[in-house]
SERO-4910 file (N, C-alpha, C, O; in steps of 0.05 Angstrom, whole numbers):
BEGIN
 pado doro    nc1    nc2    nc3   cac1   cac2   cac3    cc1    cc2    cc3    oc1    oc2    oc3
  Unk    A    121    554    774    143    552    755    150    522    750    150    507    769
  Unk    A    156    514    726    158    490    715    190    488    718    208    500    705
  Unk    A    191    472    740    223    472    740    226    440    725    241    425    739
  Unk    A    218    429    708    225    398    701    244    401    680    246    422    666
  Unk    A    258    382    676    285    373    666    271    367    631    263    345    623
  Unk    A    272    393    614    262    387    585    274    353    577    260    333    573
  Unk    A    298    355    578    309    321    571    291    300    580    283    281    566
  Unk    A    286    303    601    268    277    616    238    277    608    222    259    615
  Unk    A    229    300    594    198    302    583    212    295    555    193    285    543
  Unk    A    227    294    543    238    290    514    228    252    516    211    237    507
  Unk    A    249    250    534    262    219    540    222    196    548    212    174    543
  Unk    A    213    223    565    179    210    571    165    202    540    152    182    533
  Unk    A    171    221    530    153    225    502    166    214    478    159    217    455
  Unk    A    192    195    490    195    178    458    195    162    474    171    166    471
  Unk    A    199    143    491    196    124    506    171     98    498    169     76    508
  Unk    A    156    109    479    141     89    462    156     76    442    168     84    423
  Unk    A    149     48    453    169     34    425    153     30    408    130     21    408
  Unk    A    177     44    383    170     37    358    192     13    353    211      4    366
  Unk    A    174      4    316    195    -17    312    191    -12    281    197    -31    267
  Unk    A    181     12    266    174     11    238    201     26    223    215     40    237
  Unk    A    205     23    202    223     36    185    224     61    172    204     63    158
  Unk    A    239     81    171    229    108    156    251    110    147    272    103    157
  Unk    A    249    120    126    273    133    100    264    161    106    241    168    111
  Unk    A    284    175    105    288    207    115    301    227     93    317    239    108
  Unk    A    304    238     66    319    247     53    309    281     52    289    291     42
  Unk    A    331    292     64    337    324     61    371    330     69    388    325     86
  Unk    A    365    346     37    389    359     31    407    379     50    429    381     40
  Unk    A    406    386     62    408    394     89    421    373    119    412    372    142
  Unk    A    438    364    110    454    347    134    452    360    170    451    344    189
  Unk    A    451    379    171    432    381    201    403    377    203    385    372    219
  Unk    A    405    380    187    365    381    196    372    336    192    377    321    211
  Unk    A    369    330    172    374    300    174    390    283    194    386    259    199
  Unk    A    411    301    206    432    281    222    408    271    249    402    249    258
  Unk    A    395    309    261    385    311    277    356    306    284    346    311    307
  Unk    A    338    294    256    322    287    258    328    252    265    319    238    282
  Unk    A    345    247    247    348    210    248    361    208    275    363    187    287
  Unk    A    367    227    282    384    225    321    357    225    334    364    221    358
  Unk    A    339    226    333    307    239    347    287    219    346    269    213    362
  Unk    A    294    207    319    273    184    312    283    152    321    269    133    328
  Unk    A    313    155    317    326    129    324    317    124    357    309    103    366
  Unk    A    319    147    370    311    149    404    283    140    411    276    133    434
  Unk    A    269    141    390    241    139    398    239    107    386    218     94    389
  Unk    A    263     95    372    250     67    362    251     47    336    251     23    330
  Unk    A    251     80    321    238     80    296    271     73    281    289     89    287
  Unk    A    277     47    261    302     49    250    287     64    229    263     66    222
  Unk    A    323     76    218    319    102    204    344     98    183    367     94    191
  Unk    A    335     99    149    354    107    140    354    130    118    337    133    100
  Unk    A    381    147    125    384    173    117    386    173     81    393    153     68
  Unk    A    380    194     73    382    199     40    386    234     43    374    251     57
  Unk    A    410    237     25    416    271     27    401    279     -6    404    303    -11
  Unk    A    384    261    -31    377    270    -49    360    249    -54    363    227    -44
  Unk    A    338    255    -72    312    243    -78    320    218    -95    306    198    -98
  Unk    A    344    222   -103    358    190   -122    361    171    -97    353    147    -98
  Unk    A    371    179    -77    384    166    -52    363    157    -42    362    133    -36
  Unk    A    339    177    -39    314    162    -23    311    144    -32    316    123    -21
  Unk    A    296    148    -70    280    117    -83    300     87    -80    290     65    -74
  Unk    A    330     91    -85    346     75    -88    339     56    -51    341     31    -51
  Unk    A    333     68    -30    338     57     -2    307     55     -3    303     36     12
  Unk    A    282     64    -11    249     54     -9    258     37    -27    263     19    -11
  Unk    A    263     27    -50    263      4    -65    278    -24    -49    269    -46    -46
  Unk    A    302    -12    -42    313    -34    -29    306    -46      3    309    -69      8
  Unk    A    297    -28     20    289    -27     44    268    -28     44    261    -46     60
  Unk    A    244    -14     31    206    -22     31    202     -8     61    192    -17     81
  Unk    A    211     12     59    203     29     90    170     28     96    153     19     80
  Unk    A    166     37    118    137     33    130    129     69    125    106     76    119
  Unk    A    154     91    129    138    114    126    172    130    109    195    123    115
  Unk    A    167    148     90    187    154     76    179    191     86    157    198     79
  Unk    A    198    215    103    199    233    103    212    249     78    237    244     76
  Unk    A    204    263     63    217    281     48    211    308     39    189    316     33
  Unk    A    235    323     40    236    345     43    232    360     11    250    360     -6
  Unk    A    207    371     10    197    381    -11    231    388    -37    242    374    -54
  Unk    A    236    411    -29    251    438    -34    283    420    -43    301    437    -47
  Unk    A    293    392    -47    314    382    -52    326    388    -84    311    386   -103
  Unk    A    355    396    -88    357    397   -111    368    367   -130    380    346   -122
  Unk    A    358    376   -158    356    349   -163    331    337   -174    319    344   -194
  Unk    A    325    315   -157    298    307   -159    284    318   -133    295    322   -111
  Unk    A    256    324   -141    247    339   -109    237    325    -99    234    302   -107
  Unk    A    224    336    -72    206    307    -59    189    307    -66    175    292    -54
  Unk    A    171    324    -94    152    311   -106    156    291   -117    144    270   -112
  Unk    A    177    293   -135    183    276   -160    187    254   -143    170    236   -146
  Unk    A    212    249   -119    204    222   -104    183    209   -100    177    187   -108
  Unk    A    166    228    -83    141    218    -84    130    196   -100    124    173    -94
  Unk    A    130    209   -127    109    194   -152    130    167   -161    125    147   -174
  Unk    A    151    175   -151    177    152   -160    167    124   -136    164    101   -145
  Unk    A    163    131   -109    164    115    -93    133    105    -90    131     90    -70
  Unk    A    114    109   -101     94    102    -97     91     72   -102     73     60    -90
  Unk    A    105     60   -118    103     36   -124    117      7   -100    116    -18   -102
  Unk    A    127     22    -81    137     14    -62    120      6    -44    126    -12    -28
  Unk    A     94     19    -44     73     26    -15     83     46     -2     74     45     21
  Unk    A     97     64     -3    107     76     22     87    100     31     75    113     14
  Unk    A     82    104     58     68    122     68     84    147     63    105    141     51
  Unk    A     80    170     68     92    197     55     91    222     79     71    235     86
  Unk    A    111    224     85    110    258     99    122    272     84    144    266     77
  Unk    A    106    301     73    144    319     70    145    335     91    129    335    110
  Unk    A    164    349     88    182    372    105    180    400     77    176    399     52
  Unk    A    183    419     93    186    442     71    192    465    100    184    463    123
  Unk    A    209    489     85    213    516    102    197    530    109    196    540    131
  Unk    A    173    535     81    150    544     72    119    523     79    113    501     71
  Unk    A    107    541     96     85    538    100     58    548     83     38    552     95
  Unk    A     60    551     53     46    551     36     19    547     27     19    522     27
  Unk    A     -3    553     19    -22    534     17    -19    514    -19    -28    492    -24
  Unk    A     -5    531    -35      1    522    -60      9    486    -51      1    464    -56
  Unk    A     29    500    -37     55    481    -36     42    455    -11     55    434    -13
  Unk    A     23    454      8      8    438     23    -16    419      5    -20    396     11
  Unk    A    -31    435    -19    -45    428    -37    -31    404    -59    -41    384    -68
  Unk    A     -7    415    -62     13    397    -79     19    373    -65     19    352    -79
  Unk    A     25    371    -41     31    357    -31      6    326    -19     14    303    -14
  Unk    A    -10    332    -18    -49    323     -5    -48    317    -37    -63    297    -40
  Unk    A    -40    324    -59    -46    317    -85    -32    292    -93    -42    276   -108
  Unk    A     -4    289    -83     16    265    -86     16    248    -68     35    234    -63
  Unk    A    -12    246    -54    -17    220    -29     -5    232     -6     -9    215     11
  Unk    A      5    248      3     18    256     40      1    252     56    -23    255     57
  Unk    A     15    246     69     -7    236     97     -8    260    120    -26    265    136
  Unk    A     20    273    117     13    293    128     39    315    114     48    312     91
  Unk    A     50    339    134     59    364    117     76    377    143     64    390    160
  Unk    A     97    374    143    110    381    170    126    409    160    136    408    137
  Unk    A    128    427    172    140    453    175    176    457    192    181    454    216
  Unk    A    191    461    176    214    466    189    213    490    206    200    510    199
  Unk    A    229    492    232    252    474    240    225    452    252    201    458    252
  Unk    A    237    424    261    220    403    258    228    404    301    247    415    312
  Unk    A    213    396    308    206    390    342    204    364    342    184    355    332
  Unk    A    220    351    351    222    316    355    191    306    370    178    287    362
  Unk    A    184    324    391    163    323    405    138    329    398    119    320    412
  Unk    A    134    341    379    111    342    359    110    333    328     90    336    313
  Unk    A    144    315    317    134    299    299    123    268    297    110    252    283
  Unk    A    140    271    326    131    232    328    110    235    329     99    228    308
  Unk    A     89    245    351     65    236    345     44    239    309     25    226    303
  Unk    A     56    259    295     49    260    270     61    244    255     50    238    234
  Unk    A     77    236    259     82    202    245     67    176    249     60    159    233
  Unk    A     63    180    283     42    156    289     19    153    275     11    132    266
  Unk    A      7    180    273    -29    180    259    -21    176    230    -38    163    218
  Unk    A      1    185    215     14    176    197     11    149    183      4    143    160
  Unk    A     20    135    204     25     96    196     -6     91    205    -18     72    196
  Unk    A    -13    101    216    -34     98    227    -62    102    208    -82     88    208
  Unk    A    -55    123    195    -78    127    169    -62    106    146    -78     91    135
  Unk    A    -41    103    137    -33     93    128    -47     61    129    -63     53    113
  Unk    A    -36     46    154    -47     23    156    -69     20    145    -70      4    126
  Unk    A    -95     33    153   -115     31    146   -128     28    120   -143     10    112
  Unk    A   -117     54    106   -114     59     76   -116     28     57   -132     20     40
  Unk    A    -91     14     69    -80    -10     64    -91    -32     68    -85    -52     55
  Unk    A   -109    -34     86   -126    -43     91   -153    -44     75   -164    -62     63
  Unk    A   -161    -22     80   -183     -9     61   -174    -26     29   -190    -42     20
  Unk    A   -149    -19     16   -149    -27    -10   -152    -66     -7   -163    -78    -26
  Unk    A   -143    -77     12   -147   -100     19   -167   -119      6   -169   -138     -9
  Unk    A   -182   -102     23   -212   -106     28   -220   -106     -1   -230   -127    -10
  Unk    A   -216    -88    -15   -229    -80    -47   -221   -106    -57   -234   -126    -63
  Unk    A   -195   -100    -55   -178   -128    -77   -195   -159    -73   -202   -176    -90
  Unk    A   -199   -159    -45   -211   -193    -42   -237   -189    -45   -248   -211    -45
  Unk    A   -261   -161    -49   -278   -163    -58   -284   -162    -88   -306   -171    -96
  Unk    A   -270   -154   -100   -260   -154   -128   -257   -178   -148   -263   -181   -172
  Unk    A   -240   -200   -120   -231   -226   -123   -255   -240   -132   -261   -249   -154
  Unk    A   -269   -242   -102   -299   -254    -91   -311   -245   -123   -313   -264   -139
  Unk    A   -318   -221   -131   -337   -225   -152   -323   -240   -174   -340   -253   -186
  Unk    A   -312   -242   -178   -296   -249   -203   -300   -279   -207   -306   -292   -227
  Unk    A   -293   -290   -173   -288   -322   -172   -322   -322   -181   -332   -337   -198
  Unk    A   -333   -307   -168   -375   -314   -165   -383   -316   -187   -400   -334   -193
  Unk    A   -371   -294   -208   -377   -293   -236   -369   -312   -254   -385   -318   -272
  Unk    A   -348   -322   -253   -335   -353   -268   -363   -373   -257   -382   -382   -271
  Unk    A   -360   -376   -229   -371   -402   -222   -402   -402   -232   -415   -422   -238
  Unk    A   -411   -376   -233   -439   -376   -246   -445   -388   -280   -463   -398   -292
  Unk    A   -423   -380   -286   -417   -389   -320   -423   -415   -321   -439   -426   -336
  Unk    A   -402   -429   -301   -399   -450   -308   -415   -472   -302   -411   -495   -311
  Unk    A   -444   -459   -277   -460   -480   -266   -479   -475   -294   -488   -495   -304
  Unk    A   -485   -444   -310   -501   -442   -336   -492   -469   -349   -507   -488   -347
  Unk    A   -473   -471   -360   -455   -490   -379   -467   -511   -366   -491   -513   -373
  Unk    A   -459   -528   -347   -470   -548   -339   -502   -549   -338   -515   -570   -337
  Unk    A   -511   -526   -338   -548   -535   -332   -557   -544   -368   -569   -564   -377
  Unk    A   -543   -518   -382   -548   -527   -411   -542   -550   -427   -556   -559   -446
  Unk    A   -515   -563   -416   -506   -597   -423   -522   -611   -412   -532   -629   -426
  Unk    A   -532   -608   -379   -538   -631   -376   -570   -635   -366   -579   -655   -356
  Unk    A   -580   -619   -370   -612   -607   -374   -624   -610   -335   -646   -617   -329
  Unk    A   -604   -603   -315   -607   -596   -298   -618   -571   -281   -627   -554   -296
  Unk    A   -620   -565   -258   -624   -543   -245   -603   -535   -236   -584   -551   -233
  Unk    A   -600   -506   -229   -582   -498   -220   -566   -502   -195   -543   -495   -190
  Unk    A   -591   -517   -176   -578   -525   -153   -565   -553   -151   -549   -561   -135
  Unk    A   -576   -567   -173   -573   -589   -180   -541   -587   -187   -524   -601   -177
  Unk    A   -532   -563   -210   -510   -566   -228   -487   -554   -206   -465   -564   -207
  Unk    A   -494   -532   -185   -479   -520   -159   -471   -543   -152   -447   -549   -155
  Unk    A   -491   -561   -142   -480   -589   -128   -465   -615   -137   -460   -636   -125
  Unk    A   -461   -608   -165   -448   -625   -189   -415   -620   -181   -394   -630   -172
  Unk    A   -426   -596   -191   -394   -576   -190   -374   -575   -170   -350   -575   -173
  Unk    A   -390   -572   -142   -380   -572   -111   -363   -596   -108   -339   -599   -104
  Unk    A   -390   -621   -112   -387   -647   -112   -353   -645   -120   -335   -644   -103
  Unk    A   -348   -645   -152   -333   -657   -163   -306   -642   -163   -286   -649   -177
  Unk    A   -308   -618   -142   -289   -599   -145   -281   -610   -122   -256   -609   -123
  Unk    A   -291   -622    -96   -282   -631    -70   -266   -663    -77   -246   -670    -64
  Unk    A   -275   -677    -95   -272   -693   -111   -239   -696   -118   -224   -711   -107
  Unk    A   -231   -678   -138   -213   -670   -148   -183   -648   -125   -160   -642   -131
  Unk    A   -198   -644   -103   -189   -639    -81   -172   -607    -91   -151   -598    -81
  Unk    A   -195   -591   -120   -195   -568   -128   -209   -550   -109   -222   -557    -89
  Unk    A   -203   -515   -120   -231   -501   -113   -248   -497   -138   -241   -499   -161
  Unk    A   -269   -492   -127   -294   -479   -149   -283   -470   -170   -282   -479   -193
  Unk    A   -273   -450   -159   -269   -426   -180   -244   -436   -200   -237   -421   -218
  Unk    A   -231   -463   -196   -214   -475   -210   -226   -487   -238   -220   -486   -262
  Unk    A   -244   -498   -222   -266   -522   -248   -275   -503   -260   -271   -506   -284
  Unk    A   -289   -478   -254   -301   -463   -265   -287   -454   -286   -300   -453   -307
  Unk    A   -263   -446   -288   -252   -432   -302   -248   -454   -329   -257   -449   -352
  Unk    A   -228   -486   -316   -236   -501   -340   -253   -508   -353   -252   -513   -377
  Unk    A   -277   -508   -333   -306   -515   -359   -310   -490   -374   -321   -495   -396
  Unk    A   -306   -468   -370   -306   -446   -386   -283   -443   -418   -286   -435   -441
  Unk    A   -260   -455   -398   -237   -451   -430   -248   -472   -443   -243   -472   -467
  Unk    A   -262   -490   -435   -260   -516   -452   -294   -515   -467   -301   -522   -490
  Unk    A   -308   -505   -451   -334   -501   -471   -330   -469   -492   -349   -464   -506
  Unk    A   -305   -450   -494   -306   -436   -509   -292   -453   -528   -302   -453   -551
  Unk    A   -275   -466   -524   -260   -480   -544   -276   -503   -568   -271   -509   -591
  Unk    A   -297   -512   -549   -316   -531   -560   -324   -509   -579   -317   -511   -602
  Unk    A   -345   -478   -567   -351   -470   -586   -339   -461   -608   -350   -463   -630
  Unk    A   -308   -449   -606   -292   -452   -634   -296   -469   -647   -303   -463   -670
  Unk    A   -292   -498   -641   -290   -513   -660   -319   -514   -679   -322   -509   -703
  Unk    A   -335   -519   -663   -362   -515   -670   -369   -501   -700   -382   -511   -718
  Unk    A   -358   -474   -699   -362   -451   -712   -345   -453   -739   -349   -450   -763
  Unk    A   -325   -461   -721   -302   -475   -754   -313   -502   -775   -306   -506   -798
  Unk    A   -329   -514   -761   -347   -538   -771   -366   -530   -790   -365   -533   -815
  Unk    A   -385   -518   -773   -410   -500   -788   -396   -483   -818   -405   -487   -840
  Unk    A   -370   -462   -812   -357   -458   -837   -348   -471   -853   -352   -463   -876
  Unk    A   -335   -492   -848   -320   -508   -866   -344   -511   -885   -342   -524   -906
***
């Protein structure tokens, strides 16, 4: 027989410090008092929203790390939050009464990271919050990654223009015109992809004029 003190397995199992932010909005003032009483214990600052206006207004101003919301709110719902707060970054749980597959599908459709079932167990949501920020982070990461590879081609693609431009002015090679460019960009105490860009506005502009000449 398990004679142990539930409180002190409570107190074991939030005893991980957190230190991230969550916005919490359900209409339902017990279920919210006593979830943000559950989460504050484990770490996590927490601020409360009783309607989906209340949420976006406190993710806009606050930029929480994970936003809980409870599907089923009247008003705006925690869909409609959802698509409202996305522009924030915020990672996404909802809450709902209903364990649905409609309503789980809907939810995996508006980005959730995960799908929690009322009544909520302090002891089995923290850790579904963790893998939460946790997929989250990553996600964020992941888009990171895109963006500075995105970058990378972009800068690669100017700088290639602009060593063309230079091989065609100055009847060089390309390693020759790379090392022109480098040269004069270290020179100038620019990057590459700086010069690049000017020899580009300024040889399109050459060719405007060019073209306006030939018409005249």
């Amino acid at each position: 027989m398990d004679n142990a003190n539930p409180k002190i397995k409570t107190k074991k199992l939030l005893e991980h410090c957190h230190n991230e932010t969550i916005v919490i909005a359900d209409d339902d003032y017990l279920v919210l008092a006593t979830l943000s009483a559950g989460l504050r214990d484990a770490g996590f600052e927490v601020f409360e929203a009783l309607s989906g206006e209340e949420a976006i207004a406190l993710c806009e101003m606050k930029k929480p790390d994970l936003a809980i919301l409870d599907i089923n709110m009247p008003g705006i719902s925690g869909i409609e939050t959802a698509d409202a707060i996305k522009r924030f970054n915020v990672a996404i749980l909802f809450l709902s009464a209903l364990d649905e597959k409609d309503i789980v599908d809907t939810a995996i459709s508006k980005g959730a990271l995960g799908y929690l079932v009322k009544p909520i167990d302090i002891n089995q949501i923290i850790p579904a919050i963790d893998t939460a920020l946790t997929r989250a982070s990553d996600i964020n990461a992941l888009h990171d990654k895109e963006k500075n590879l995105t970058t990378a081609l972009h800068i690669g693609r100017e700088t290639s223009i602009a060593i063309g431009i230079l091989m065609a002015h100055s009847h060089q090679s390309a390693h020759d015109a790379e090392l022109q460019l480098r040269q004069y960009a270290r020179n100038k105490r620019l990057k590459m992809s700086t010069i690049a860009e000017q020899i580009i506005t300024k040889s399109e502009t050459l060719n405007e004029l060019i073209k306006e000449i030939n018409l005249a």
